[in-house]
C-alpha positions as a Markdown table, in Angstrom:
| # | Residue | x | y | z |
|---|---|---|---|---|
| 1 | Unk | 0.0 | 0.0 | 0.0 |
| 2 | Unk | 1.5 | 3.4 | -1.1 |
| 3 | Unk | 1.5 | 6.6 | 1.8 |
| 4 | Unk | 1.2 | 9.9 | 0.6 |
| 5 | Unk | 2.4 | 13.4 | 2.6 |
| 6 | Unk | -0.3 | 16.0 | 2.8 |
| 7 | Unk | 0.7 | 19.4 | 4.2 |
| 8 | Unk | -2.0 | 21.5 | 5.2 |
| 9 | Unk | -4.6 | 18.9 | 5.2 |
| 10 | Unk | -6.8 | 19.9 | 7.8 |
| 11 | Unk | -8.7 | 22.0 | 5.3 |
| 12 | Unk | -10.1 | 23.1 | 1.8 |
| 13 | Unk | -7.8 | 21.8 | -0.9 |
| 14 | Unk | -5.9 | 19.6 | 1.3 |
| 15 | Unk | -8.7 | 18.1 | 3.1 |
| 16 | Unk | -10.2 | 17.0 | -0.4 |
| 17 | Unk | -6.7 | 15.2 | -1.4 |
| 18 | Unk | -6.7 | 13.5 | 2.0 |
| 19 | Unk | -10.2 | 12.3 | 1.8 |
| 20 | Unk | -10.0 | 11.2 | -2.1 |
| 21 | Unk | -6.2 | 9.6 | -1.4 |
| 22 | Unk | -7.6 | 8.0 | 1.4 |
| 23 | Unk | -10.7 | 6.3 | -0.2 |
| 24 | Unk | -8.4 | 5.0 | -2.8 |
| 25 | Unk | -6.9 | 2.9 | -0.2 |
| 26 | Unk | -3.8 | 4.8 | 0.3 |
| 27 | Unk | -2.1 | 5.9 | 3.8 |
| 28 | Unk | -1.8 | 9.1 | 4.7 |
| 29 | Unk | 1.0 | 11.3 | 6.5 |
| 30 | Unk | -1.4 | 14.5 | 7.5 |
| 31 | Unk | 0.5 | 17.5 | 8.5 |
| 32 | Unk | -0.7 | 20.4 | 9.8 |
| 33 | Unk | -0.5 | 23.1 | 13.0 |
| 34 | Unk | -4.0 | 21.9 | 14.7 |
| 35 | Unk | -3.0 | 19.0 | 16.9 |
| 36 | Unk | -6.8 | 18.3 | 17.8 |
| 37 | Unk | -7.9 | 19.0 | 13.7 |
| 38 | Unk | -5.1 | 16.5 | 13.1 |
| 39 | Unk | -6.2 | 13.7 | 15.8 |
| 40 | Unk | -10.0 | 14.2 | 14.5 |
| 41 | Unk | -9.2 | 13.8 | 10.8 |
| 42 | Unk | -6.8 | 10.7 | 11.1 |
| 43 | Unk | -9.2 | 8.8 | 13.2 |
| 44 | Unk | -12.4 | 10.1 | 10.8 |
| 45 | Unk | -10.5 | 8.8 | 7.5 |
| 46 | Unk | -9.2 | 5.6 | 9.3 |
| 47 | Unk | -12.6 | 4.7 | 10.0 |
| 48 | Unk | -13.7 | 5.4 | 7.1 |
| 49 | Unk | -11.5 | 3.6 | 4.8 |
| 50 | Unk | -9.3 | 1.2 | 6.7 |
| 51 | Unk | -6.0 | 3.0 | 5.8 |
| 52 | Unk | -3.0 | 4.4 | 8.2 |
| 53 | Unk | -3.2 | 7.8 | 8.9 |
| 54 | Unk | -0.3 | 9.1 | 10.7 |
| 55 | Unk | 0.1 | 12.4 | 12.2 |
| 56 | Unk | 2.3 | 15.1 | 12.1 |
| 57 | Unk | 2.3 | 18.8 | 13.8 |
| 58 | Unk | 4.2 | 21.3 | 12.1 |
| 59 | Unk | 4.2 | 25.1 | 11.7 |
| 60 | Unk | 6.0 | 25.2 | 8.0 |
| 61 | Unk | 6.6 | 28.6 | 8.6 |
| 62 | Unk | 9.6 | 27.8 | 10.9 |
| 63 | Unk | 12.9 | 25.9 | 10.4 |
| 64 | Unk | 11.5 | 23.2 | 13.1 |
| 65 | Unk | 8.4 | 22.6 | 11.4 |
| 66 | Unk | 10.3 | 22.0 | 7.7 |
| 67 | Unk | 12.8 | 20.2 | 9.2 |
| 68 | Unk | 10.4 | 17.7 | 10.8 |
| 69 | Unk | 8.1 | 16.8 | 7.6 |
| 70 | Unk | 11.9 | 16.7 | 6.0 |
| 71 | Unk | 12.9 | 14.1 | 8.6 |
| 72 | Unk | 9.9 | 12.3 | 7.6 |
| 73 | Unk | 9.6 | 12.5 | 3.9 |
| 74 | Unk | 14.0 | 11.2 | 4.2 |
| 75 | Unk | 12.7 | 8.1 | 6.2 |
| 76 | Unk | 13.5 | 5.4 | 3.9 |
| 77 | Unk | 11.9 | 2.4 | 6.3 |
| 78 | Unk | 8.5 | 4.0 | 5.7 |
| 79 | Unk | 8.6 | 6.0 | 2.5 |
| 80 | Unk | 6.5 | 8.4 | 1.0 |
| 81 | Unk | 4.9 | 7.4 | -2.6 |
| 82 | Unk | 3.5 | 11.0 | -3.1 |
| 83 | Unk | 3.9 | 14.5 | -1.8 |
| 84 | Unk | 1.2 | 16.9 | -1.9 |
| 85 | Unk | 2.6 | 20.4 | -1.0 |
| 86 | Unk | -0.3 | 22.0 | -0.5 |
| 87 | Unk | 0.3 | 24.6 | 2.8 |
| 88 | Unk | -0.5 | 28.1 | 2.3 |
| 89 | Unk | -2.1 | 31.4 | 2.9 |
| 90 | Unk | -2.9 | 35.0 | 1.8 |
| 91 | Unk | -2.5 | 38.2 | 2.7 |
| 92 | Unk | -5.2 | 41.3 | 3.0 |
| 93 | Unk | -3.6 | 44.3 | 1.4 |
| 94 | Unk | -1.6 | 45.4 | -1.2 |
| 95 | Unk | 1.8 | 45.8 | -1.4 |
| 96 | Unk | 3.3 | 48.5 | 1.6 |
| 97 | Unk | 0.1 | 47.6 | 3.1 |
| 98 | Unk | 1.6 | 44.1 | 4.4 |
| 99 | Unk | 4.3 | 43.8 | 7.0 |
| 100 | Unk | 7.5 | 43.2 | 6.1 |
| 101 | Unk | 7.3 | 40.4 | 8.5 |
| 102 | Unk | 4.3 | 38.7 | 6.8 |
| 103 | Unk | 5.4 | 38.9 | 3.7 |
| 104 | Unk | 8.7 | 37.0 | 4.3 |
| 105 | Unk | 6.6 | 34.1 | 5.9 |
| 106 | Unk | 4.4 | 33.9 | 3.1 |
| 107 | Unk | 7.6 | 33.1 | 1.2 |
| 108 | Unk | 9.1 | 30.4 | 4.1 |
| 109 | Unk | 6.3 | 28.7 | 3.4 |
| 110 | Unk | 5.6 | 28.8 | -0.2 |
| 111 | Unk | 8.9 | 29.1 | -1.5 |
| 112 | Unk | 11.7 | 27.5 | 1.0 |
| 113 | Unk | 8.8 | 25.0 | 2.1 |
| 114 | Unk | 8.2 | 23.5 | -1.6 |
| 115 | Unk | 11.8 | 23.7 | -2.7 |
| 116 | Unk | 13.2 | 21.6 | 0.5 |
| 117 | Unk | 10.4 | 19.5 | 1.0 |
| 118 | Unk | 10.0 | 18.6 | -2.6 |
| 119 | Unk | 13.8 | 17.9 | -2.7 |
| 120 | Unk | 13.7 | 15.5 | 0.2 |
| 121 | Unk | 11.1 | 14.0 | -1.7 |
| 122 | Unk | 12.5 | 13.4 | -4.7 |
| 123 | Unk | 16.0 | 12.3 | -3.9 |
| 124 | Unk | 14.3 | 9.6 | -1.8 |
| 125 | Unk | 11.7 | 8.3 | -4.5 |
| 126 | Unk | 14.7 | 8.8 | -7.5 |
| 127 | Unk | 16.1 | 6.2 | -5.9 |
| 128 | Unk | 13.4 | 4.4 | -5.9 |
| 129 | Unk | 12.4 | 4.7 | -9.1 |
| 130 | Unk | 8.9 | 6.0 | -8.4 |
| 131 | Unk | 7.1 | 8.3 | -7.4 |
| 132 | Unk | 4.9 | 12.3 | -7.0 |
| 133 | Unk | 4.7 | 15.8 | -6.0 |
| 134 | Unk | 2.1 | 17.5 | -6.4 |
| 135 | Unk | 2.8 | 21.6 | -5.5 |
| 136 | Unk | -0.4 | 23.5 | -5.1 |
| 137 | Unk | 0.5 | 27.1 | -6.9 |
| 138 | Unk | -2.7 | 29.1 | -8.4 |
| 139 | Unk | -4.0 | 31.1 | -11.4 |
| 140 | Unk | -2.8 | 34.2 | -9.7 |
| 141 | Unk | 0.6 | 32.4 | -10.9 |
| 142 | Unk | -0.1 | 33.8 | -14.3 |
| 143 | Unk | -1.4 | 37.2 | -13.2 |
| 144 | Unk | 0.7 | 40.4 | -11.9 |
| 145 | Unk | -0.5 | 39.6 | -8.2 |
| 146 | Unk | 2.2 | 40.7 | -5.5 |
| 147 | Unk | 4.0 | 38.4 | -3.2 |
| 148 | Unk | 1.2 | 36.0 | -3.5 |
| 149 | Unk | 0.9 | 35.5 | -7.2 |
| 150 | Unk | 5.1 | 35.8 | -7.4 |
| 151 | Unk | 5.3 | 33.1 | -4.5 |
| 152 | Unk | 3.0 | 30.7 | -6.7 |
| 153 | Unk | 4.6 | 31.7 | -10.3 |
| 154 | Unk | 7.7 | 30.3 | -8.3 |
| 155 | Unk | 6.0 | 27.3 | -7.8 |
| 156 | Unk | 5.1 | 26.6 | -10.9 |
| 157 | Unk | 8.1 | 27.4 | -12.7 |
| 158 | Unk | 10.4 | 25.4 | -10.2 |
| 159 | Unk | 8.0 | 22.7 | -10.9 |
| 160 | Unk | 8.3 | 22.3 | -14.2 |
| 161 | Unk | 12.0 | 22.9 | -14.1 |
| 162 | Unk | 12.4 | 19.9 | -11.9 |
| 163 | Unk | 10.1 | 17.7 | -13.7 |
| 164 | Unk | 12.1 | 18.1 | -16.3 |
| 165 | Unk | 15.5 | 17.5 | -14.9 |
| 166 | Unk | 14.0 | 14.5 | -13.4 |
| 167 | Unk | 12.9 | 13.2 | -16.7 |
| 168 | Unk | 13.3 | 9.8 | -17.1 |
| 169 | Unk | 13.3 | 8.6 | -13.5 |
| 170 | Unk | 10.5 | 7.3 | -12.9 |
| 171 | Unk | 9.6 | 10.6 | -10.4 |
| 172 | Unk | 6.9 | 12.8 | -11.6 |
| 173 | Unk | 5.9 | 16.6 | -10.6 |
| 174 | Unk | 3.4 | 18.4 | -11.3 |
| 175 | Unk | 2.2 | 22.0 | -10.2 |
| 176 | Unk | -1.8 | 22.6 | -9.4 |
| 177 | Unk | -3.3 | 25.8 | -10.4 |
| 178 | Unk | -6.6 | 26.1 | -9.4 |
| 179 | Unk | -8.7 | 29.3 | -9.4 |
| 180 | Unk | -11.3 | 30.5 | -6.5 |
| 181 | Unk | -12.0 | 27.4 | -4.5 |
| 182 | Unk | -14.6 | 27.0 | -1.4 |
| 183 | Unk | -12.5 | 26.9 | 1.4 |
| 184 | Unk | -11.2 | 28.0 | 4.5 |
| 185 | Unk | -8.7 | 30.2 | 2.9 |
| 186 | Unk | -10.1 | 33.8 | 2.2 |
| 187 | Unk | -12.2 | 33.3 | 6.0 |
| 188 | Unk | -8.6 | 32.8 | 7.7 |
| 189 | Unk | -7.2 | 35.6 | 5.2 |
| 190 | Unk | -9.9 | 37.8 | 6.7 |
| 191 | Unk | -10.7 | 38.7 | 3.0 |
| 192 | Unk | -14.1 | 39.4 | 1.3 |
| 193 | Unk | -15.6 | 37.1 | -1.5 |
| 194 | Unk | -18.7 | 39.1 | -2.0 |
| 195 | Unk | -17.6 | 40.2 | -5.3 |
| 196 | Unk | -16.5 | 36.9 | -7.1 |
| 197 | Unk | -19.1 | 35.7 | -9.3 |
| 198 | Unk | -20.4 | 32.3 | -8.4 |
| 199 | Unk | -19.5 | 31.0 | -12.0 |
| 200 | Unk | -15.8 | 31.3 | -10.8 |
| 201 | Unk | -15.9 | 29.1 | -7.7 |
| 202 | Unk | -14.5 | 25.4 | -7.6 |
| 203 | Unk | -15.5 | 22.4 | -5.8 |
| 204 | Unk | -12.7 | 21.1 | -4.0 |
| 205 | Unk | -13.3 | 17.2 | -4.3 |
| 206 | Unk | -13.9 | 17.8 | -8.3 |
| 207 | Unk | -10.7 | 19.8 | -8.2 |
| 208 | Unk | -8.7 | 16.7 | -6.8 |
| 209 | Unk | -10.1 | 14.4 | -8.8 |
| 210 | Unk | -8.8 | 15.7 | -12.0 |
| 211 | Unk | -5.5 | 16.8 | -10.6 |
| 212 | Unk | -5.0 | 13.6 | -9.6 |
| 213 | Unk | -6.0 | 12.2 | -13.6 |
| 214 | Unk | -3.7 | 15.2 | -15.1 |
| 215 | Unk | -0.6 | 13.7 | -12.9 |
| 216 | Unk | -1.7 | 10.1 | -14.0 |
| 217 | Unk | -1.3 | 11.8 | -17.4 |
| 218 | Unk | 1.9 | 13.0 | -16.8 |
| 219 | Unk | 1.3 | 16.7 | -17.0 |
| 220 | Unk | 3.3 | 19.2 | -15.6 |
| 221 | Unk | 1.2 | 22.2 | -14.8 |
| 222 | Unk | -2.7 | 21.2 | -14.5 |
| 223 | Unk | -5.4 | 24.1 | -14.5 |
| 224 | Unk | -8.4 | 22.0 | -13.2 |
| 225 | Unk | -11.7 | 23.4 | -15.0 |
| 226 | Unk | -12.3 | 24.5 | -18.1 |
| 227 | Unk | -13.6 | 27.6 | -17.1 |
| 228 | Unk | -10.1 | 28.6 | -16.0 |
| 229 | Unk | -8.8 | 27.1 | -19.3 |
| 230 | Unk | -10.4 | 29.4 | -21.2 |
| 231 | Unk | -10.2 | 32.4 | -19.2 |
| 232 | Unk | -5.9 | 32.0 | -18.7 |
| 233 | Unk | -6.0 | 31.5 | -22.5 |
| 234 | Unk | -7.5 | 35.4 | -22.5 |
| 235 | Unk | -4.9 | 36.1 | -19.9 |
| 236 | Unk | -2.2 | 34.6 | -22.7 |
| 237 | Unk | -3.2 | 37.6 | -25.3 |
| 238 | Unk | -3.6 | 40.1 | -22.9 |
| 239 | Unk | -1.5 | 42.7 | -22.7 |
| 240 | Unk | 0.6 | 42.8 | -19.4 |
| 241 | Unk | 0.2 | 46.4 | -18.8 |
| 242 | Unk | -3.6 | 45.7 | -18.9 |
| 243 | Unk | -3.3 | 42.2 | -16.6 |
| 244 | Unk | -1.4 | 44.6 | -14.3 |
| 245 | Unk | -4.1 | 47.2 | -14.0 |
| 246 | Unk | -7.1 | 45.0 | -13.6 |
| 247 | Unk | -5.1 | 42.8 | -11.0 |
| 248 | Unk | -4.5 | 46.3 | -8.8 |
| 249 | Unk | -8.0 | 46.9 | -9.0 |
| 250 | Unk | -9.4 | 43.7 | -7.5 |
| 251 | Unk | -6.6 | 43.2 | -5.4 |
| 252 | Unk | -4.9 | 40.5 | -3.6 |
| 253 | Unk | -7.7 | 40.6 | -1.5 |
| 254 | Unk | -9.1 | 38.2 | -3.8 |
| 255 | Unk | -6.4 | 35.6 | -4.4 |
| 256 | Unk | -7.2 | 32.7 | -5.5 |
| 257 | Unk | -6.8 | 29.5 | -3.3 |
């Protein structure tokens, strides 16, 4: 039976890989910061399927907690088949209207987070010759969006970079870009929605399902509906003096998630 890593899986995006992972038989590594979210979600989706879910507490916004889900993705007794880097956040405000201080943790954990968990990964299932990652990123990836949209073009360009480098070894990468998605996210962001059409929202468990068919398929970069097909396909033409002015005026304070 194959055990796949979910960070941030308490919740929204993560949550929905856990629970469609899990009722495909595989065990799960949950990490999160919620000890008691952690404990209620293992015992819910071991119940529920029959699988192992192990737990793991861990704040990926510090050395400590990187370190740990590093330890664990390195252990090579009980190894981890896929990685689902999926931890992350936004920020309310535009740029100078975020703290220094918040802005560099938005990047510990989107940035430093991916690249060292996603290379502890991979060296260990290289070896193996086997093997995922799956790095959640975003459509704001292909917008002019601030920290948050850089921090997720990051994503997917390092993705693709290192699916390509590890070509070949049986190891594949992929990074998800979904658009606005029902979640926790913007609540915890303490950012409005009120103003994002209701065509535009995602279901979670959908969302999953055909990231999880698009790494089967061996893409790289998956963009789960095709509503967001089409509409980063007008985002392709567009000038990016325009992208930039329409992106000011809505605002990270509607980032996708």
């Amino acid at each position: 039976m194959t055990t796949a890593l979910i960070t941030g899986s308490t919740a929204g995006i993560g949550a929905a890989f856990a629970r469609r992972l899990a009722a495909q038989g595989h065990n799960l590594v949950l990490v999160a910061r919620d000890v008691k979210r952690l404990g209620e979600q293992a015992t819910e989706l071991h119940d529920r399927h029959g699988i192992e879910a192990e737990v793991l507490a861990a704040d990926l916004s510090t050395d400590e907690g990187i370190a740990a889900v590093e330890r664990r993705l390195g252990d090579r007794t009980h190894p981890v088949d896929l990685l689902v880097n999926n931890a992350g956040f936004g920020n309310k405000g535009r740029f100078l209207e975020v703290s220094m201080a918040d802005e560099l943790t938005m990047l510990k954990v989107h940035v430093e987070a991916v690249l060292r968990l996603t290379s502890a990964a991979t060296e260990s299932m290289r070896s193996r010759g086997r093997g995922g990652v799956v790095n959640v990123a975003s459509v704001a990836a292909f917008v002019p969006r601030g920290t948050y949209g850089a921090s997720k073009a990051w994503v997917v360009q390092f993705t693709q970079g290192a699916a390509r480098d590890l070509s070949g070894t049986g190891v594949r990468l992929m990074a998800l870009c979904p658009g606005f998605v029902r979640t926790e996210f913007h609540q915890r962001a303490g950012m409005g929605t009120d103003n994002i059409p209701n065509w535009m929202w995602l279901d979670a468990d959908k969302l999953v399902a055909t990231a999880l068919d698009d790494l089967a398929r061996g893409k790289t970069v998956s963009v789960p509906d095709p509503r967001y097909k089409a509409l980063m396909g007008v985002v392709k033409l567009t000038p990016r003096g325009l992208l930039g002015g329409v992106s000011s005026r809505t605002g990270r304070k509607y980032g996708p998630q």
